[in-house]
N, C-alpha and C positions, 0 to 999 in steps of 0.2 A: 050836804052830802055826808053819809055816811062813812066809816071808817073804812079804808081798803078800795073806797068808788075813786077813780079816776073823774076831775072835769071834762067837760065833752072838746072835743078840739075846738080851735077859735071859730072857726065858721059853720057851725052846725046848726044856726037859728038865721042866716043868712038866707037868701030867696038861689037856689040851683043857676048857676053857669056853665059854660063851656068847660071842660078840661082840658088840659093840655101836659105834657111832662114837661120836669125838672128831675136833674140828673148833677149829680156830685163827683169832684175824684176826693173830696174830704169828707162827705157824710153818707156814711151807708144808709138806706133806710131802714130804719130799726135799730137798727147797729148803736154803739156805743161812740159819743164824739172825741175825737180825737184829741189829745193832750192840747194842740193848737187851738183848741175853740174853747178851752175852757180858761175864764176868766185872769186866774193863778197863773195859767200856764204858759199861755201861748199869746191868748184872745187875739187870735187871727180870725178876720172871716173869711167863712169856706170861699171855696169855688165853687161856681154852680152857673149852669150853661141849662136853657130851653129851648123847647120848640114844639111845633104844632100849636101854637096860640089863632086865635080869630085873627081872619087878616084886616079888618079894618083896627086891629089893634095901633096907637097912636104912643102909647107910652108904656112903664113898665113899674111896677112897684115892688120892693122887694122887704119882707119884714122875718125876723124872727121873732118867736112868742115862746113861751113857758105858761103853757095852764095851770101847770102844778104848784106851782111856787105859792108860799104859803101866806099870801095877801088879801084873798076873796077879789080878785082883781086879775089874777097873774102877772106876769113881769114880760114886757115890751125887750128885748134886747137888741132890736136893728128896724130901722126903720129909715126906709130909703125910698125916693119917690121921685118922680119926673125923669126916667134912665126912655133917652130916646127909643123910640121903636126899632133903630137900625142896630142894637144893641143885645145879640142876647147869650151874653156869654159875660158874668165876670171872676176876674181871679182873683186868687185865694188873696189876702190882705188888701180888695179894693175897698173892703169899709173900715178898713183898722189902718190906723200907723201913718205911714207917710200917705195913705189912698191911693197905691199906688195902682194902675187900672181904671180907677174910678171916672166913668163917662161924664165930658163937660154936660155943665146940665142939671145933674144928679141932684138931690138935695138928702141932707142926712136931715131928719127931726130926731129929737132929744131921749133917747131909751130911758127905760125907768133908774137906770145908774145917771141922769141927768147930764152925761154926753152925747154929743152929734157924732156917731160913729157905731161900730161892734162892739159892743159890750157879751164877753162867751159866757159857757155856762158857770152858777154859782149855788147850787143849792146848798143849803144846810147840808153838814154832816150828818152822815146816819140818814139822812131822810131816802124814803124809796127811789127810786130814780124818778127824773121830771122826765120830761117830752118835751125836745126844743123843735120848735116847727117852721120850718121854711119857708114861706109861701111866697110866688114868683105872681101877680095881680098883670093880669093883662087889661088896659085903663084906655077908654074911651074918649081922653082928651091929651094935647100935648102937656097941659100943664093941669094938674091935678088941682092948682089951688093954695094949698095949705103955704106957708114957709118954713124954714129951718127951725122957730119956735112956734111952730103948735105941739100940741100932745098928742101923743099916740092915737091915743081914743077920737080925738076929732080927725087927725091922717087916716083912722078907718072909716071912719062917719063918710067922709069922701070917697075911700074906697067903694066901701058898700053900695054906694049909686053910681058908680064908676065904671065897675068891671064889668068887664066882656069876658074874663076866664080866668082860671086859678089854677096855677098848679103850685102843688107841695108834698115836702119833703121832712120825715119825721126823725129825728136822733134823739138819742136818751144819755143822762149823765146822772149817777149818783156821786156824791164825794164821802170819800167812808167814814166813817163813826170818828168819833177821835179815838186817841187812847188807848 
């Protein structure tokens, strides 16, 4: 990628599903995240409630991602999977802290900060703003498969033959220069 290109969001080479929304009272879309999502600050996860998903939907998957992050990889910050289908609402600290919210059931896999939980945002100083992306996986089975230690990339690998629909939600964080 060239200097100044953004990477493409996480599912753009993915095969087209259903959509549905996801809606915030912590992330605006496009908007800047809130002192609460960022790593330093707060590292709360948002709130974040859907609807109109596929009704044979069965379960619920919910991850945030960083394309930008500067790994050739990008950086996994939340990764949450098996949230029953009768579920589609959670609040703001159900993936941080005490889980408070957090659906029996739920399973956290391991962010690329190697906890089971929200890990918010953390880019380098100075760096242009990231894109941290939301995505709410409406998932075809009750239980996805994976457990609390697989890696992100294999909790997609399941996703990816999984889903019946996606919806997401994009916020951006730069942290300033130092100095």
């Amino acid at each position: 990628m060239s200097e100044g290109q953004r990477a493409p969001l996480p599912h753009a080479f993915h095969p087209p599903v259903a959509e549905f929304a996801v809606t915030s009272d912590d992330v605006t879309p496009g908007g800047v995240l809130k002192d609460a999502q960022v790593y330093a600050e707060g590292n709360v996860s948002p709130q974040l409630r859907w609807d109109g998903f596929p009704a044979e939907t069965k379960s619920f998957a919910v991850t945030c991602f960083d394309p930008d992050a500067p790994t050739g990889s990008g950086f996994w910050h939340w990764v949450l999977f098996d949230i029953p289908a009768s579920v589609t609402e959670l609040p703001a600290g159900a993936g941080s802290g005490g889980f408070a919210g957090l659906p029996t059931g739920a399973t956290h896999a391991r962010n690329d900060y190697g906890s089971r939980d929200f890990g918010g945002a953390a880019p380098p100083a100075g760096d242009p703003a990231h894109r941290y992306v939301f995505t709410v996986y409406a998932v075809d089975t009750e239980k996805l498969g994976p457990d609390a230690d697989t890696s992100p990339a294999a909790v997609g690998f399941n996703l990816r033959f999984h889903t019946l629909g996606r919806a997401q939600l994009v916020g951006e964080y730069a942290a300033p220069a130092a100095g």
